[in-house]
N, C-alpha and C positions, 0 to 999 in steps of 0.2 A: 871327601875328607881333605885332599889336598887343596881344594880351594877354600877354606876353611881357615884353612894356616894359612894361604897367602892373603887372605883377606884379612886376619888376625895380625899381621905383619905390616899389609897396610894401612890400616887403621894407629898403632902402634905410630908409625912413620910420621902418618898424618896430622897426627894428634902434636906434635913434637912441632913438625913447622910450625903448626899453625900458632900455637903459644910461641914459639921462636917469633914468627912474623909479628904476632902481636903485640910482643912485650919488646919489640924492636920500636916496632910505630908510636906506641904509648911513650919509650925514651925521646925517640926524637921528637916526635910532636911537642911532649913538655920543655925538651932544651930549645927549640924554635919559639914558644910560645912566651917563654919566660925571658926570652932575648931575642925578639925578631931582630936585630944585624947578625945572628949568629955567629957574631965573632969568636964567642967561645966554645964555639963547636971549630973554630977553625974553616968556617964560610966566609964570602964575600959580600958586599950587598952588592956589588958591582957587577955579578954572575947574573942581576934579574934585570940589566939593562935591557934585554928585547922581551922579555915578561910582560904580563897586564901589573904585578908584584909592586910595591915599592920597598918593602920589606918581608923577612918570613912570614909574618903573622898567621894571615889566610894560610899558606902553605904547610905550618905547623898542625894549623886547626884541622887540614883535610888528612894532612897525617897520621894525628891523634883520634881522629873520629873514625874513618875509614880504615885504615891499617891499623890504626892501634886495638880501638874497642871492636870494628867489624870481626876481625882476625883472630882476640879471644874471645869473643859471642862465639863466634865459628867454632872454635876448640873444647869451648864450654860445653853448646850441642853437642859434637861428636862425643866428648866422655859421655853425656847422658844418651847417645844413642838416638837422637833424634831424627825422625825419619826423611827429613831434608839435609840433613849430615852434609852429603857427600854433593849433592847440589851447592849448596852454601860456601863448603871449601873450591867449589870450581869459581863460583862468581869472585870471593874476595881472592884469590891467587891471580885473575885474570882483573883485578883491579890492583890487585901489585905490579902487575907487567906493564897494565897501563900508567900507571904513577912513574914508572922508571922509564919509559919511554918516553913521557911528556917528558919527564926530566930534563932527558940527555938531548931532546930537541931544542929545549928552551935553551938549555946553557951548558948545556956540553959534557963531554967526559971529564967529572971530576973525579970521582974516586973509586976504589974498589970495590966499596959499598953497592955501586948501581950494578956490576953484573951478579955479584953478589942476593941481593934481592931479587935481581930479574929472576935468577935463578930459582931462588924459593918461592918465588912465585909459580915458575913455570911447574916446581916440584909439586907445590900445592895441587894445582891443575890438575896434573896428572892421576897424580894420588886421589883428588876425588873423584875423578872421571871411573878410574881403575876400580874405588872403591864401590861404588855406584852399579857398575857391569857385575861385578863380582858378587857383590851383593844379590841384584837381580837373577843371576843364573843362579846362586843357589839358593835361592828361594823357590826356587821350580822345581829344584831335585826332590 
């Protein structure tokens, strides 16, 4: 019973990032897209000097395709319960991590934003991992 409820709780959780991460990457992807210098995001173009980049563009688009629509596809599944749920949220949370990681390689700590995401991403992660186990074990009981 009690894992029932903790699994009710993470599902709840998980459901929450993943529309958070998602409706995060769909904003910024469209402000990237709609203005590759992202000035009006308050970016630089100068930040993709050791980039392959020469502006946001591509970078909007992996934004918006990957973390935007990956992230609510993800979320979408989980409300219907889809039996790769919690697989799905471990792959796109560990493609969050890697999106802030290239990041912060390519051009460095800019904002609060990157640990910010690493973060939900890493929450994602875990949360499907967790949900995933849990699920499993009680499908045995």
């Amino acid at each position: 019973m009690k894992q029932r409820k903790n699994l009710k709780s993470i599902f709840i959780i998980l459901v929450i990032v993943e529309f958070f991460n998602g409706i995060s990457g769909l904003g910024g992807g469209i402000g990237l897209i709609s203005d590759p210098t992202a000035a009006s995001l308050g970016m630089e173009l100068g930040w993709l000097e050791k980039t392959p980049f020469s502006n946001y563009l591509i970078p909007g688009m992996v934004l918006f395709i990957v973390n935007g629509i990956g992230n609510t596809v993800a979320a979408v599944l989980s409300l219907r319960k889809h039996p790769l749920m919690a697989e799905i949220a471990v792959i796109f949370g560990v493609a969050m991590m890697i999106w802030i990681i290239s990041q912060v390689v390519w051009i460095g700590y800019k904002s609060f934003l990157q640990p910010l995401y690493f973060s939900t991403g890493l929450i994602q992660g875990i949360l499907g991992g967790l949900h995933w186990r849990l699920r499993k074990r009680t499908s045995h009981e």
